[in-house]
PDB file of N, CA, C and O in Angstrom:
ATOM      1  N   UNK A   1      74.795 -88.428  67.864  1.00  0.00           N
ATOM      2  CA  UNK A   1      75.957 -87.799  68.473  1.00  0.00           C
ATOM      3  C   UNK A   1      76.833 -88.912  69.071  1.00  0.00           C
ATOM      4  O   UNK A   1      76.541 -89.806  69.865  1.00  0.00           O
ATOM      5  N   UNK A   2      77.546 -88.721  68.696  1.00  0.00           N
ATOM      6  CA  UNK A   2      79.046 -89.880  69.425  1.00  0.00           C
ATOM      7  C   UNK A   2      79.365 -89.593  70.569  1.00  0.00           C
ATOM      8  O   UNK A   2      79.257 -88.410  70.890  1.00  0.00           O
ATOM      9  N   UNK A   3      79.951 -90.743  71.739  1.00  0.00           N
ATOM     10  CA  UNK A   3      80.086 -90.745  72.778  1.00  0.00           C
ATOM     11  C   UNK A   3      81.254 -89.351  72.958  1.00  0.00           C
ATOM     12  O   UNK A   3      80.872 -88.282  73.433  1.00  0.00           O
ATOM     13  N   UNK A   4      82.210 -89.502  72.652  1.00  0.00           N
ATOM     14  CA  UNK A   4      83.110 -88.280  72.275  1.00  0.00           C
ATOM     15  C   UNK A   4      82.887 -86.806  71.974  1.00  0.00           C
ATOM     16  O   UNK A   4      83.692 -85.876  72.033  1.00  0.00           O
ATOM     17  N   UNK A   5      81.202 -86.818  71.534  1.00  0.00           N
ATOM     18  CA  UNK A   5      81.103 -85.434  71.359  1.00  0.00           C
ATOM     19  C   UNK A   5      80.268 -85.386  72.491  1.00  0.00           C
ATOM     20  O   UNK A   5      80.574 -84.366  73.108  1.00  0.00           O
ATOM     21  N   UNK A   6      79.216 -86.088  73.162  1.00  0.00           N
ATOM     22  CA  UNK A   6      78.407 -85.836  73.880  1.00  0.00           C
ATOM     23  C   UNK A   6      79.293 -85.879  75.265  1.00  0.00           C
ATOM     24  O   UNK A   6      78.528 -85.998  76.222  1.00  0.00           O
ATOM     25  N   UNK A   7      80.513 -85.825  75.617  1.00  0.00           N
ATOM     26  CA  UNK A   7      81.979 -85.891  76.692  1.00  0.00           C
ATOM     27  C   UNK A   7      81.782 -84.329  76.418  1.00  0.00           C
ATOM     28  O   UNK A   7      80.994 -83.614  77.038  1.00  0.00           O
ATOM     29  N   UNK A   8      82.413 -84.025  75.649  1.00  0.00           N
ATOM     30  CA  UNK A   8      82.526 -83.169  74.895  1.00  0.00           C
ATOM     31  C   UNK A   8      82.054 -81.815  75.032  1.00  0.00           C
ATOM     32  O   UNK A   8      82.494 -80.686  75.247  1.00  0.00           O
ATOM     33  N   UNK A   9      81.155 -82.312  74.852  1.00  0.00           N
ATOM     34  CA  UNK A   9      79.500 -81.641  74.740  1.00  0.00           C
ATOM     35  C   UNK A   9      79.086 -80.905  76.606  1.00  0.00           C
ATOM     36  O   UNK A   9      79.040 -79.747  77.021  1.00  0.00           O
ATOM     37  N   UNK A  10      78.872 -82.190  77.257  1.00  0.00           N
ATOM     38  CA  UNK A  10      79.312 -81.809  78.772  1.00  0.00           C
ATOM     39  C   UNK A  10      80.070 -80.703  79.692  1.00  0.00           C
ATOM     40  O   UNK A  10      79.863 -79.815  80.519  1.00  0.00           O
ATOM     41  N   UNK A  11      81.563 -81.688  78.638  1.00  0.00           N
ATOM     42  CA  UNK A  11      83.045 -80.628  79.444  1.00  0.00           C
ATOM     43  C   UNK A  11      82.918 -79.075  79.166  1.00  0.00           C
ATOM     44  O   UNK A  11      83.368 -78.196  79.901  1.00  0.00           O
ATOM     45  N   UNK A  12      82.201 -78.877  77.929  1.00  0.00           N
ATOM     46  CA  UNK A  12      82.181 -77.535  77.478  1.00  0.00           C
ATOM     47  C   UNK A  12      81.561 -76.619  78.367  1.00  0.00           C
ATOM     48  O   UNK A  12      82.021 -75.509  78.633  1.00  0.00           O
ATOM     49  N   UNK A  13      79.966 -77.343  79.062  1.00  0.00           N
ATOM     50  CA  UNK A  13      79.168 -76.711  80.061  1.00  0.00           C
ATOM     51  C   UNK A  13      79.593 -76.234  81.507  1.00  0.00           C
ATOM     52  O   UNK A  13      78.996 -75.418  82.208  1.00  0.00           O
ATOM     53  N   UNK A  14      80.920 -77.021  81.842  1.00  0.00           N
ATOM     54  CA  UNK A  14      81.655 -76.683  83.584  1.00  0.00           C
ATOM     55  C   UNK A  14      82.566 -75.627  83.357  1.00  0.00           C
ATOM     56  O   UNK A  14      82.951 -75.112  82.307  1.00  0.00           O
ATOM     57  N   UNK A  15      82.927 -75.328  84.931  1.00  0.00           N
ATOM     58  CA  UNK A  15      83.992 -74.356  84.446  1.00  0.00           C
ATOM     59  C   UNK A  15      85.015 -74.639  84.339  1.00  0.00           C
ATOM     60  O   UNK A  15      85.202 -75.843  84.161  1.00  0.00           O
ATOM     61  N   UNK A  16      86.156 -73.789  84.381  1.00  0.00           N
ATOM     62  CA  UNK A  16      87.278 -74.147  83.841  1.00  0.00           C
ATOM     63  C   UNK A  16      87.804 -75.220  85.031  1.00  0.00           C
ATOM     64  O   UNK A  16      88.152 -76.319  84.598  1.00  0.00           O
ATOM     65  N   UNK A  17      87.901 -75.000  86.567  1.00  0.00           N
ATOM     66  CA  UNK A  17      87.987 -75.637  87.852  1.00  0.00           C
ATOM     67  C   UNK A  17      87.380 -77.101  87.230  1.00  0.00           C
ATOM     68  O   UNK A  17      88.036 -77.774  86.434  1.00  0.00           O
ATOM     69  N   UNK A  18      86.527 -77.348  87.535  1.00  0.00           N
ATOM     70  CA  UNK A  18      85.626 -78.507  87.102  1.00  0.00           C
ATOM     71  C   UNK A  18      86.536 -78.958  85.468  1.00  0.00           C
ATOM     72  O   UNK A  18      87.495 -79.725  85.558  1.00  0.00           O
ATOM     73  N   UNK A  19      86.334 -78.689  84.787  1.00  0.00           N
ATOM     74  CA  UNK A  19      87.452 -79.470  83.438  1.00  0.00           C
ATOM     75  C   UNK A  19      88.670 -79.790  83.740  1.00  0.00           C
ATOM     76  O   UNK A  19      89.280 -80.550  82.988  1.00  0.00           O
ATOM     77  N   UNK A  20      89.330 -79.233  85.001  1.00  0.00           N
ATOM     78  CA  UNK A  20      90.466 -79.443  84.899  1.00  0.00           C
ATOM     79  C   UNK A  20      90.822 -81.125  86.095  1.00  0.00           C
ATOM     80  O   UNK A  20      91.679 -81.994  86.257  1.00  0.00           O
ATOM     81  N   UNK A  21      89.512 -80.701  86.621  1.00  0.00           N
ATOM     82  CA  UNK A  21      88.867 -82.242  87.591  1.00  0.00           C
ATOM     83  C   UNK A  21      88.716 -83.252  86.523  1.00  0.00           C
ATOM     84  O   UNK A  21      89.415 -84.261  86.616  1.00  0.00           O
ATOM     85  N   UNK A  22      87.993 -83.146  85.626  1.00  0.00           N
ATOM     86  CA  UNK A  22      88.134 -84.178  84.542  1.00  0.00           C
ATOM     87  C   UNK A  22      89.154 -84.526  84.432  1.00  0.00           C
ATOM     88  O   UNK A  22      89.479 -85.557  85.021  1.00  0.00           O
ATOM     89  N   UNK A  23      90.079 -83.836  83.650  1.00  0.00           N
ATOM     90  CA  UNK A  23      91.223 -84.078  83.219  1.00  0.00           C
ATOM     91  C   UNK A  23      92.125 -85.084  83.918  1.00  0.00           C
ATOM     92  O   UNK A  23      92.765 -86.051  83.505  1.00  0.00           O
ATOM     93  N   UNK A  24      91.970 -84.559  85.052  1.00  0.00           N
ATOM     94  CA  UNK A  24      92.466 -85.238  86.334  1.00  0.00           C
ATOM     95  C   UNK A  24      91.658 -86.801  86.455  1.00  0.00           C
ATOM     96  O   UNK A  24      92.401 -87.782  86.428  1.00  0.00           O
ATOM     97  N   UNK A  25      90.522 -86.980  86.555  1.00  0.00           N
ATOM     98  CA  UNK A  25      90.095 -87.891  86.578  1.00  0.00           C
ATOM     99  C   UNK A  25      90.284 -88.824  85.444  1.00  0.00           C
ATOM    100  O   UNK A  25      90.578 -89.969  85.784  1.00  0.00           O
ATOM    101  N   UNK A  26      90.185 -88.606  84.224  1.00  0.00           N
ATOM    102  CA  UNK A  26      90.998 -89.159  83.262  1.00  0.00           C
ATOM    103  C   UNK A  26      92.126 -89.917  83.324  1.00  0.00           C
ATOM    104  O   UNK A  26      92.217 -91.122  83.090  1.00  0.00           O
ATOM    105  N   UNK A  27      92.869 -89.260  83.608  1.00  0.00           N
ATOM    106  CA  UNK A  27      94.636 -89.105  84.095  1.00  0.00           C
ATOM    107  C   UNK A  27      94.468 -90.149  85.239  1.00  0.00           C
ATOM    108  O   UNK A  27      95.549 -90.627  85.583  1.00  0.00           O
ATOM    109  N   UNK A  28      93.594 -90.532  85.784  1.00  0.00           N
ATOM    110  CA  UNK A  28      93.444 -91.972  87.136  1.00  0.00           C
ATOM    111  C   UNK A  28      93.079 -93.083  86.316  1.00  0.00           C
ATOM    112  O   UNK A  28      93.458 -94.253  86.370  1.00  0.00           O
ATOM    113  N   UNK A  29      92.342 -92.557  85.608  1.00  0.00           N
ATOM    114  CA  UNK A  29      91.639 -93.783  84.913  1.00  0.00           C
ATOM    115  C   UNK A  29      92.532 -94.807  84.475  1.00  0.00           C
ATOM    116  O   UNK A  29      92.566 -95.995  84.796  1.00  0.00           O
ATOM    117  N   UNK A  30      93.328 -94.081  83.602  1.00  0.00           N
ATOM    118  CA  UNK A  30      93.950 -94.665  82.471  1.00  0.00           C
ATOM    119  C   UNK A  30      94.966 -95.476  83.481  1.00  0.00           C
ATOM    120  O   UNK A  30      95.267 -96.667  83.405  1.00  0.00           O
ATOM    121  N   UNK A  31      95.442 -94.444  84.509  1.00  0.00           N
ATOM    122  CA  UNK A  31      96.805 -95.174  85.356  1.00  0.00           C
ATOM    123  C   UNK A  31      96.367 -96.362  85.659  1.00  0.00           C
ATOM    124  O   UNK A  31      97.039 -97.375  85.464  1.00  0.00           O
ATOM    125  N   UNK A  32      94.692 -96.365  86.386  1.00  0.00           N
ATOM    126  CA  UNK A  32      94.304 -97.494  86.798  1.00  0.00           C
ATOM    127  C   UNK A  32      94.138 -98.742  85.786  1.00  0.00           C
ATOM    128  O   UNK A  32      94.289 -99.926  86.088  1.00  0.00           O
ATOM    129  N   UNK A  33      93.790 -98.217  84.507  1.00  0.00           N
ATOM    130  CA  UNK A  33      93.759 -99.517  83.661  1.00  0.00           C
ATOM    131  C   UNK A  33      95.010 -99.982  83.173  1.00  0.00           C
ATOM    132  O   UNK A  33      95.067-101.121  82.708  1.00  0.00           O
ATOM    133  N   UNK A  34      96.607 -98.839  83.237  1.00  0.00           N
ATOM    134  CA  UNK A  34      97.457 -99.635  82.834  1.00  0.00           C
ATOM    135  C   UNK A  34      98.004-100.506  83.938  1.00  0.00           C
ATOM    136  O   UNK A  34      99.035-101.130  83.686  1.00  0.00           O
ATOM    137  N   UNK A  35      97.379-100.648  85.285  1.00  0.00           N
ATOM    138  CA  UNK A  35      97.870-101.293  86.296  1.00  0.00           C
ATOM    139  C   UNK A  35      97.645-102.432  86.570  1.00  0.00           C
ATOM    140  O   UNK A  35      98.307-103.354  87.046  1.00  0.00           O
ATOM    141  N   UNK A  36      96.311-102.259  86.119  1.00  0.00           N
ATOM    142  CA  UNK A  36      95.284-103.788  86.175  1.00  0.00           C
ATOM    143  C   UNK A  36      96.036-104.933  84.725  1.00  0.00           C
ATOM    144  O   UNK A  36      96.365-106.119  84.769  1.00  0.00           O
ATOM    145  N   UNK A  37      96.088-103.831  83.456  1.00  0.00           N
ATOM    146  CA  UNK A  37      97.162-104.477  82.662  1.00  0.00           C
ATOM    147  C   UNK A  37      98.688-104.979  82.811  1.00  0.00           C
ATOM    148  O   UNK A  37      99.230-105.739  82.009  1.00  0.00           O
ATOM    149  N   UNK A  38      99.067-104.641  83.530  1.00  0.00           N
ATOM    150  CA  UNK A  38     100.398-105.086  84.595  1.00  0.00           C
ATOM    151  C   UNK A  38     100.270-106.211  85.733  1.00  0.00           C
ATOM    152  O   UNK A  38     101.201-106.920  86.115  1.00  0.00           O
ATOM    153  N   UNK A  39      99.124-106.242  86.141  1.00  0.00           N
ATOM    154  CA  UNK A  39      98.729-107.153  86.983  1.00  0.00           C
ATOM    155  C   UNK A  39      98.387-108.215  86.062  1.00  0.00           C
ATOM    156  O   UNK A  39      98.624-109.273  86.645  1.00  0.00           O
ATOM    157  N   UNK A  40      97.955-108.427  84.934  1.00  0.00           N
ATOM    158  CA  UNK A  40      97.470-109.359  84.064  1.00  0.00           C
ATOM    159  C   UNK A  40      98.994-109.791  83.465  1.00  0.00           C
ATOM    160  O   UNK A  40      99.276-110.973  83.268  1.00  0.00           O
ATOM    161  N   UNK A  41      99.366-109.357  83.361  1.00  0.00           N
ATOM    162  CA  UNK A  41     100.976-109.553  82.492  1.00  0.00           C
ATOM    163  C   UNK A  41     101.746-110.148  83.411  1.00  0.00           C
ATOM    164  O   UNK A  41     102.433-111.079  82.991  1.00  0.00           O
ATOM    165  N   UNK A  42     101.839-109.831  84.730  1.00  0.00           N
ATOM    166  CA  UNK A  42     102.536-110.438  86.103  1.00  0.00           C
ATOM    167  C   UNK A  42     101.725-111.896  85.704  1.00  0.00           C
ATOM    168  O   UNK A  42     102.228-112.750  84.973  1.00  0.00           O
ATOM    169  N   UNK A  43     100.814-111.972  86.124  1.00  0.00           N
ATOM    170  CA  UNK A  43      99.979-113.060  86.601  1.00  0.00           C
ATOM    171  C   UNK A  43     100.009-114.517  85.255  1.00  0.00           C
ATOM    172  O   UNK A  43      99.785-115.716  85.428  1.00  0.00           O
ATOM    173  N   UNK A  44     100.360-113.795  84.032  1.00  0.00           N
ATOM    174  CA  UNK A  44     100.299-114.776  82.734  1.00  0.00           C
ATOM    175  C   UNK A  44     102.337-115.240  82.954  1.00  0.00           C
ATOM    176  O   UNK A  44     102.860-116.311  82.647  1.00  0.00           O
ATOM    177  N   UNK A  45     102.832-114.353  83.391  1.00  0.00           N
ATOM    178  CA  UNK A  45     104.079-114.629  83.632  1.00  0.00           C
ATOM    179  C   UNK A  45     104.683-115.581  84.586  1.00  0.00           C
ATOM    180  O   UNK A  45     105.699-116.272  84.501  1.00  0.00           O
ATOM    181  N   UNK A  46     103.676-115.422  85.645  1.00  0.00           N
ATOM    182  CA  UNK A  46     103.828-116.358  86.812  1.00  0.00           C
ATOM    183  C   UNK A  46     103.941-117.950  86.497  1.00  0.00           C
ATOM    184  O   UNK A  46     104.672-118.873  86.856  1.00  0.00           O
ATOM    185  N   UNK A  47     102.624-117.743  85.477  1.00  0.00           N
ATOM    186  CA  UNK A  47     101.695-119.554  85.013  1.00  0.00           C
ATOM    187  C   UNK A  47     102.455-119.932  83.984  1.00  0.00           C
ATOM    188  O   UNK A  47     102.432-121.107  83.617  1.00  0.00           O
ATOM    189  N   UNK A  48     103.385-118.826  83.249  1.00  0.00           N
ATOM    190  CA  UNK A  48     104.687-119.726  82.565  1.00  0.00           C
ATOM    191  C   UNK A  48     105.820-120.235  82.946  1.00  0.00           C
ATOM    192  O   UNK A  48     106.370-121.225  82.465  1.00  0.00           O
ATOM    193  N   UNK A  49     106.372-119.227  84.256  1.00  0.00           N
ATOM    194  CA  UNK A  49     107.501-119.632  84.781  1.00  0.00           C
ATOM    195  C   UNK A  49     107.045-120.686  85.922  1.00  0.00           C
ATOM    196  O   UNK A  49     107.960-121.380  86.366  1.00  0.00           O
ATOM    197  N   UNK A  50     105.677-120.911  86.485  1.00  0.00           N
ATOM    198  CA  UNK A  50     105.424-122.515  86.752  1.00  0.00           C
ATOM    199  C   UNK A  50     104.981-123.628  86.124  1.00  0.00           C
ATOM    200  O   UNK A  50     104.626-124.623  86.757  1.00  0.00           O
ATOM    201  N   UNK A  51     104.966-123.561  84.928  1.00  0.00           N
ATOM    202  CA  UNK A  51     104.792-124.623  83.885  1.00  0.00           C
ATOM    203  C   UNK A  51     106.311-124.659  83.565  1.00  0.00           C
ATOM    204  O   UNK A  51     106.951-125.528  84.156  1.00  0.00           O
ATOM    205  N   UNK A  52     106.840-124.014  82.895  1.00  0.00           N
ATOM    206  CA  UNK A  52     108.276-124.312  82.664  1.00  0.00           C
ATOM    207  C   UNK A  52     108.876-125.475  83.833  1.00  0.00           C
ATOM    208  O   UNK A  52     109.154-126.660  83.646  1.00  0.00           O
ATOM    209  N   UNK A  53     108.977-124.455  85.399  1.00  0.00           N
ATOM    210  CA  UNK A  53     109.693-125.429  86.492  1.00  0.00           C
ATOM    211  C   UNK A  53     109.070-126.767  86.451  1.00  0.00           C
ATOM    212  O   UNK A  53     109.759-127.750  86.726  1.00  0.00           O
ATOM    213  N   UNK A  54     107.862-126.885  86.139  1.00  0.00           N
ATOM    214  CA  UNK A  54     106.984-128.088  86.137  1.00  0.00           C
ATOM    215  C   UNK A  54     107.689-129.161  85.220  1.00  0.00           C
ATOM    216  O   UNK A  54     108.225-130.201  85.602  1.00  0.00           O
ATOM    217  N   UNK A  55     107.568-128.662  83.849  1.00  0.00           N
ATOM    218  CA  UNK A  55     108.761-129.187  83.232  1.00  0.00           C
ATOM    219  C   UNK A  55     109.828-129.760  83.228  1.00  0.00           C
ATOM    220  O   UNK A  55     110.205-130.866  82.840  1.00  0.00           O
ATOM    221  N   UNK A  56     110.446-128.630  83.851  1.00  0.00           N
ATOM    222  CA  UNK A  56     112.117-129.098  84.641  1.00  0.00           C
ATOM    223  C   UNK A  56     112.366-130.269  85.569  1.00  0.00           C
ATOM    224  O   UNK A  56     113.375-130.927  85.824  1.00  0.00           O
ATOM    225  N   UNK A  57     110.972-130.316  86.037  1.00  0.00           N
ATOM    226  CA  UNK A  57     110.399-131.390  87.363  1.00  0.00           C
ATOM    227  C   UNK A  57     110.279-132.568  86.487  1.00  0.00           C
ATOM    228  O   UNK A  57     111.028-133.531  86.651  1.00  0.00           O
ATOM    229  N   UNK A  58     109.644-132.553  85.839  1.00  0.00           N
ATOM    230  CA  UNK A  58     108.866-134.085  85.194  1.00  0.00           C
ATOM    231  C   UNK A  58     110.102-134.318  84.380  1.00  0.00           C
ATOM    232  O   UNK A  58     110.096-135.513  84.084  1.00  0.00           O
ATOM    233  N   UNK A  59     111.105-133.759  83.907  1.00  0.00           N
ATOM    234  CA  UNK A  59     112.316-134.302  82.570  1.00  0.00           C
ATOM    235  C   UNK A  59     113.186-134.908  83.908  1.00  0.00           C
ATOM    236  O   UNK A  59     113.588-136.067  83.808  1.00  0.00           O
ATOM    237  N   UNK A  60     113.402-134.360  84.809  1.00  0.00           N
ATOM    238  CA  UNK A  60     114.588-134.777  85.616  1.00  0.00           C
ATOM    239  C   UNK A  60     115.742-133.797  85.822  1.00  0.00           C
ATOM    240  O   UNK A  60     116.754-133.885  86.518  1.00  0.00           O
ATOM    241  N   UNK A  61     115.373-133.009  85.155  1.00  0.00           N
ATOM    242  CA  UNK A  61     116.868-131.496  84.752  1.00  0.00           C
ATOM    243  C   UNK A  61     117.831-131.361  85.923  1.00  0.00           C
ATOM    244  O   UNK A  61     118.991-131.184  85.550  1.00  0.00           O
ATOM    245  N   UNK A  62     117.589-131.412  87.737  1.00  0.00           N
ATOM    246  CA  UNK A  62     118.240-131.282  88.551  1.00  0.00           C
ATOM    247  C   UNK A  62     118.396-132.677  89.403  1.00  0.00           C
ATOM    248  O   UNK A  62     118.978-132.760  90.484  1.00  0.00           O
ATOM    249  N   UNK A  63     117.817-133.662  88.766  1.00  0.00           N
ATOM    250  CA  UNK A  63     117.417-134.919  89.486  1.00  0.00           C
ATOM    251  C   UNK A  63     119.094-135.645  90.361  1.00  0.00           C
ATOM    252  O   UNK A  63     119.188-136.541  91.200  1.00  0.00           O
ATOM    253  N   UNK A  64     120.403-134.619  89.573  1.00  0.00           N
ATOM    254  CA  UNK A  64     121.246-135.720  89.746  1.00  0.00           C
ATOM    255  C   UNK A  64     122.242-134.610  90.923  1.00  0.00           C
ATOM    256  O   UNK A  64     123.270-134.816  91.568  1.00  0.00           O
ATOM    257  N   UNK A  65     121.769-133.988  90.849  1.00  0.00           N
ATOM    258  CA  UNK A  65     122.310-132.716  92.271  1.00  0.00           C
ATOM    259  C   UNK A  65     121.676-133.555  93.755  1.00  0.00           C
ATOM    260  O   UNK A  65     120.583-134.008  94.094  1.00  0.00           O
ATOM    261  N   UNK A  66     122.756-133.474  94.237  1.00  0.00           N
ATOM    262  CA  UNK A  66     122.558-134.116  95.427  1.00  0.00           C
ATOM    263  C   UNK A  66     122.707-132.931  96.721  1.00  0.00           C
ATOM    264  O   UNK A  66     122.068-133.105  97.759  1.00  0.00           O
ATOM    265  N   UNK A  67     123.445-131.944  96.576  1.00  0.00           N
ATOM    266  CA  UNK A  67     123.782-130.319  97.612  1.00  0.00           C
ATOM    267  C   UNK A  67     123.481-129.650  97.038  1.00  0.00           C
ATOM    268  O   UNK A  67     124.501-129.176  96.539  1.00  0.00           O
ATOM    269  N   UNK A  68     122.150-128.867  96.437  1.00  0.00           N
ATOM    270  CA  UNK A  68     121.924-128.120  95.807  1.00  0.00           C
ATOM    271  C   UNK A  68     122.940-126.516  96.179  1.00  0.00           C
ATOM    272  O   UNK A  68     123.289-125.637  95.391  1.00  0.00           O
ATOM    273  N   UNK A  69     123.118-126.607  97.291  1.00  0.00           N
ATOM    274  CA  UNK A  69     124.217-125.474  97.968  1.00  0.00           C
ATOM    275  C   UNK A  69     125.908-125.180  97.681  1.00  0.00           C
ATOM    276  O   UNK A  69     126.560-124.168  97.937  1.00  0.00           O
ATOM    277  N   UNK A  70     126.363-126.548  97.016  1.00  0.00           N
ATOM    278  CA  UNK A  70     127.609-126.802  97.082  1.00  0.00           C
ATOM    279  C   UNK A  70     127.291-126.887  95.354  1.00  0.00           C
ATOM    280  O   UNK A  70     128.208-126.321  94.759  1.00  0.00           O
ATOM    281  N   UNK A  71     126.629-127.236  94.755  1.00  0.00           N
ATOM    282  CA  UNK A  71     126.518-127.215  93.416  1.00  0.00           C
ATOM    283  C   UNK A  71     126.380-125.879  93.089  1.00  0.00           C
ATOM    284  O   UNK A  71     126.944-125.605  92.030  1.00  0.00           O
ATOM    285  N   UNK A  72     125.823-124.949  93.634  1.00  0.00           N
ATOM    286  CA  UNK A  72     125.652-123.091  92.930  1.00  0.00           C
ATOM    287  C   UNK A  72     126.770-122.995  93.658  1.00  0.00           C
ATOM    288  O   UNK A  72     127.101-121.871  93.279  1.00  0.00           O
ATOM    289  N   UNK A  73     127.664-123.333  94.466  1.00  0.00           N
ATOM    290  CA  UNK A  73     129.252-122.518  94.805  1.00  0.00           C
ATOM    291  C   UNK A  73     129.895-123.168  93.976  1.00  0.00           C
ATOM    292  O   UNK A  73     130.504-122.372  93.262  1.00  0.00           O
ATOM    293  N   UNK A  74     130.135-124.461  93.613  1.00  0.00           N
ATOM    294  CA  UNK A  74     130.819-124.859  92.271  1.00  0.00           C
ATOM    295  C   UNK A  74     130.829-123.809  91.484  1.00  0.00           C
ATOM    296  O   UNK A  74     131.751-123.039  91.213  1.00  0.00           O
ATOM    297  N   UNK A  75     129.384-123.843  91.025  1.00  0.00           N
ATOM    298  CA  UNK A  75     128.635-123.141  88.912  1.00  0.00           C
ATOM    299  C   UNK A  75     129.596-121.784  89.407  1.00  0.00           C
ATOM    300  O   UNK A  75     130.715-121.572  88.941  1.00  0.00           O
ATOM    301  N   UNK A  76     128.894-120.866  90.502  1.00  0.00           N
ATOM    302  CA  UNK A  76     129.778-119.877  90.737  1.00  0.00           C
ATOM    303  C   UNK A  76     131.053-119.595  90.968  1.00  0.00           C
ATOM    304  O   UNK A  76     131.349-118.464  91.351  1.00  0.00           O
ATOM    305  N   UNK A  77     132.076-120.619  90.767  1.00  0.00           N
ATOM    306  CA  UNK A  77     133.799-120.709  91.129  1.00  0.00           C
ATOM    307  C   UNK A  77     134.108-120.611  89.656  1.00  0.00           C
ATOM    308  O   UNK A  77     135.174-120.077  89.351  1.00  0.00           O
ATOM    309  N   UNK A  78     133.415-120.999  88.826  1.00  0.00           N
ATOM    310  CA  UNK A  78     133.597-121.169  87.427  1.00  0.00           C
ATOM    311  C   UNK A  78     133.715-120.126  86.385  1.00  0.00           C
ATOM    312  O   UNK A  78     134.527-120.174  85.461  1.00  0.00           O
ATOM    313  N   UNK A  79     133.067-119.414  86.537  1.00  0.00           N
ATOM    314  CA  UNK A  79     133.551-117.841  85.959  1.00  0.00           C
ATOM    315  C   UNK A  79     133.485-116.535  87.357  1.00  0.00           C
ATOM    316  O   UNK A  79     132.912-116.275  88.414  1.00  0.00           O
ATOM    317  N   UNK A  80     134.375-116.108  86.547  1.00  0.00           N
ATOM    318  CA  UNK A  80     134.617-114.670  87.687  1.00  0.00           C
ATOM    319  C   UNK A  80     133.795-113.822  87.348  1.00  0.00           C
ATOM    320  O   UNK A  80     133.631-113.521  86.166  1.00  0.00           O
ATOM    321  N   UNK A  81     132.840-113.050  88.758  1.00  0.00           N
ATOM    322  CA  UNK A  81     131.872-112.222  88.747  1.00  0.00           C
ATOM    323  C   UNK A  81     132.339-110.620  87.937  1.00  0.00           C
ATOM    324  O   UNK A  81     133.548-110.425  88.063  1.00  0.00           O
ATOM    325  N   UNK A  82     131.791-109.773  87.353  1.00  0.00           N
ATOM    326  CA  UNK A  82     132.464-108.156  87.260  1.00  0.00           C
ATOM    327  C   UNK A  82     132.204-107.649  88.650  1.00  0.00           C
ATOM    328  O   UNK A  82     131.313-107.462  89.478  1.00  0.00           O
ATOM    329  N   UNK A  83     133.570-107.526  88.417  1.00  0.00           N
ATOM    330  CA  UNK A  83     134.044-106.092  89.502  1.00  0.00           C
ATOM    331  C   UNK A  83     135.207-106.872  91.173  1.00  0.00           C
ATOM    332  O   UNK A  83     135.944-106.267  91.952  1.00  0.00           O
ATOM    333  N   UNK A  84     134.708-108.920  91.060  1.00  0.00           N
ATOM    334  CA  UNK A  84     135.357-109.369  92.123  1.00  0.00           C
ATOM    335  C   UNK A  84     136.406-110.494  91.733  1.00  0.00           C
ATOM    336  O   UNK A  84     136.408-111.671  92.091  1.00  0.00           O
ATOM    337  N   UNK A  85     137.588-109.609  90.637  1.00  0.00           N
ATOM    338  CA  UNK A  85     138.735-110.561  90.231  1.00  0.00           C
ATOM    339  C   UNK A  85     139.065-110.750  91.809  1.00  0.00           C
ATOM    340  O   UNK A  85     138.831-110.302  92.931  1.00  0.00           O
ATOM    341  N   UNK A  86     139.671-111.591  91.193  1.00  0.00           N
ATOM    342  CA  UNK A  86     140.581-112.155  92.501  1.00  0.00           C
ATOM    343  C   UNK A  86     142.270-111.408  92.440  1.00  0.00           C
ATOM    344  O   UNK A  86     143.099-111.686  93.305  1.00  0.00           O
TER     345      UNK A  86
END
């Protein structure tokens, strides 16, 4: 008998109250494993976007910015935002 029928097999024996607790419990399960899968996807995302900056670090990419503050109000004077023409 397969795991699926012997579930199965079980759910058939409760009552309807009780199956519908399954159901429910099911319905957690799954939320919980697509969360933990979201947490894994965050976490592989993290260790790329700090290898990348790492990158950026070791080439020199910002090495020649001296106001990092006055350099993003420059980049930003340079095209006009939507919605704040002047």
């Amino acid at each position: 008998m397969t795991l699926a029928e012997q579930i199965q097999y079980q759910l058939n024996d409760l009552p309807p109250e009780k199956q519908i607790e399954v159901l429910d419990f099911i319905a957690f399960l799954r939320q919980r494993a697509q969360a933990a899968l979201s947490e894994s996807a965050h976490a592989e995302r993290r260790t790329r976007l700090k290898k990348a900056f790492e990158t950026l670090a070791e080439m020199g990419t910002f090495a020649n910015i001296k106001d990092p503050v006055e350099w993003q109000r420059q980049i930003r004077k340079d095209r006009p935002l939507p919605g704040r023409e002047e």
